[in-house]
C-alpha positions, 0 to 999 in steps of 0.5 A: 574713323577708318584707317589701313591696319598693320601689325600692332592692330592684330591683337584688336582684330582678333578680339572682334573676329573670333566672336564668330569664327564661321562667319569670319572664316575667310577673314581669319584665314587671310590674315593667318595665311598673309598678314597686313603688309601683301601687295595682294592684301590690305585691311582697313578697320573703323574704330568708335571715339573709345578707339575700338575696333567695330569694323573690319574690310579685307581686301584679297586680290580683287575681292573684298568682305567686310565684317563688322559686329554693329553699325558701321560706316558702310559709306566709308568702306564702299569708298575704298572700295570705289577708288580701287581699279582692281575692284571686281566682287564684293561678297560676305554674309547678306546683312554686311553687303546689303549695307555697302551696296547702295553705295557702290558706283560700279555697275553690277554684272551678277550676284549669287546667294548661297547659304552659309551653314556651320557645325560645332557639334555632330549629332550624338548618335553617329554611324560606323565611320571605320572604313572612312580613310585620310586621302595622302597625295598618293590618292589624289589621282582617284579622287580627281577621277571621281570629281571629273565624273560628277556632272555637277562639279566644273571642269578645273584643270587646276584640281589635282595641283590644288588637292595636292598643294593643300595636303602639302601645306596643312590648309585642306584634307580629304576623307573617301570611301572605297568600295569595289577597288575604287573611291567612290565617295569623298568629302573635303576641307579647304581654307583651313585655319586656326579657329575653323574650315570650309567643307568643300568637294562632296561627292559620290559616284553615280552608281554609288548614290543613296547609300549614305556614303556622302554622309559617312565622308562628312561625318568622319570629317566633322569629327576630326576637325571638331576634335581639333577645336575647328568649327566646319562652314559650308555652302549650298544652294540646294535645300535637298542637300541642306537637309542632309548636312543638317542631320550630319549637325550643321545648321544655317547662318545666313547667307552669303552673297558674291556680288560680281562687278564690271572691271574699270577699263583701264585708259590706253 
């Protein structure tokens, strides 16, 4: 049976999603951040003839990710998804979407794979992090200029409003480097919540690189998260940089997949 879940069901939810905190991150996050009664959120569960919880299907905004733990009703969950207009990505580890997408009726605009690694432990033999500093808002200017300068990062008008919101309300931090005057390294968190969070904003100056900075910054912030009993996700899409998050102590999970689908045009 499939139903909308509130409130009472929080304690069930919770005793499925923490099985595996990585996994479920943005899961967790959500309902921590929102609950069960937003206009912009809404969760539904499957639960066996005992009435226990096996399945749980989130919705934020227009996305949705879906969790479950053993079989599920997969046709179920993809006609929630189906009758819903606002519907746009369907995302969430390979073996959850792989299940629901046969059944899905909207036509597929694109689809990216990433891969999902987490760390619950550094390696034992860490380097100096002294010199890594705790970004405060203050700093956040220095750090936007670093991001704007990577050809890799995507033009967002939106960044230095995002950093700051996220030091404000506790849901992101950053750790950089300074050398000559200026940040020339940093690595950061966002989606922080009670069980684990993504690391997020990698980078190194250009005419800083291969000097092991990136991996100080990450380093600094495994150990500060970890000793807080966070578990740190990340993805990539670049096996080179995999092997360097791997030395650090992460390791892969799985991958994680964003669907992109057509909107439903809406009648005049």
């Amino acid at each position: 049976m499939i139903r909308r879940l509130n409130q009472r069901d929080d304690p069930a939810c919770q005793n499925l999603l923490s099985k595996k905190p990585a996994e479920n991150l943005f899961i967790i996050g959500d309902i921590e951040n929102f609950g069960y009664e937003q206009d912009f959120q809404k969760l539904w569960g499957e639960f066996n003839e005992q009435d226990e919880l096996i399945a749980i299907l989130l919705k934020y905004r227009s996305n949705y990710i879906c969790y479950a733990e053993q079989e599920f009703d997969a046709e179920g969950f993809a006609e929630i998804i189906n009758n819903d207009p606002e519907f746009k990505e369907l995302s969430g580890l390979e073996e959850m979407t792989e299940k629901i997408l046969p059944y899905i009726k909207r036509p597929s605009l694109k689809t990216r794979t990433l891969y999902y690694a987490k760390c619950e432990k550094t390696m034992e033999t860490t380097p100096d992090v002294s010199d890594v500093r705790l970004a405060k808002i203050s700093d956040v200017p220095k750090i936007v200029a670093l991001q704007d300068s990577i050809s890799e990062f995507e033009p967002d008008s939106t960044r230095a409003d995002g950093l700051r919101k996220g030091m404000q309300n506790g849901s992101s931090r950053t750790f950089y480097l300074e050398r000559d005057g200026k940040i020339v390294s940093s690595a950061s968190t966002t989606a922080e919540n009670s069980k684990s969070a993504i690391v997020v904003g990698v980078c190194t100056d250009v005419n800083y690189t291969q000097r092991g900075f990136a991996s100080l910054c990450m380093t600094k912030l495994c150990e500060e998260l970890l000793s807080e009993g966070r578990m740190l996700c990340l993805f990539y899409d670049n096996p080179a940089a995999g092997s360097i998050y791997k030395r650090i102590g992460f390791e892969d999970i799985g991958k994680w997949m964003m669907h992109i689908f057509e909107p439903v045009h809406q009648k005049a």
